[in-house]
C-alpha positions as CSV (number, residue, x, y, z in Angstrom):
1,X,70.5,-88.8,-86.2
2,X,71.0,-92.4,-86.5
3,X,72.3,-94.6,-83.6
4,X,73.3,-98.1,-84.5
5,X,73.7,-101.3,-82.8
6,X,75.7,-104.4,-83.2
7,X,75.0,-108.2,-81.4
8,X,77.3,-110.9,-81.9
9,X,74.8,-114.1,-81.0
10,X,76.6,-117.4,-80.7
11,X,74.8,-120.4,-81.9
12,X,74.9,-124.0,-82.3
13,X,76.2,-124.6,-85.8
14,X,78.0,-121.1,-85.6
15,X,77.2,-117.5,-85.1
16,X,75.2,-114.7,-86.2
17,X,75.2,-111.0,-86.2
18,X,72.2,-108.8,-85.5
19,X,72.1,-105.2,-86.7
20,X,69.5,-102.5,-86.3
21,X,69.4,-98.8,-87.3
22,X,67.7,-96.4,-84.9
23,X,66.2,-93.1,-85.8
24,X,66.7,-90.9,-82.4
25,X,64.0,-88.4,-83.1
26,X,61.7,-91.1,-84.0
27,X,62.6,-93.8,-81.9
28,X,61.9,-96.0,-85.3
29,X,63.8,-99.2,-86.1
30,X,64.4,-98.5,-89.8
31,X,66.8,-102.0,-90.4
């Protein structure tokens, strides 16, 4: 099972989304 997880990071000139996948078994960052 996958858990995902979405950060909405304010900068300067704008903004920027971070994303990463999490394998739950594996405790892996796979993106």
């Amino acid at each position: 099972m996958w858990a995902m997880d979405l950060t909405y990071i304010p900068m300067a000139l704008g903004f920027v989304y971070f994303c990463a996948v999490v394998d739950w078994f594996s405790q892996k960052v796979l993106s």
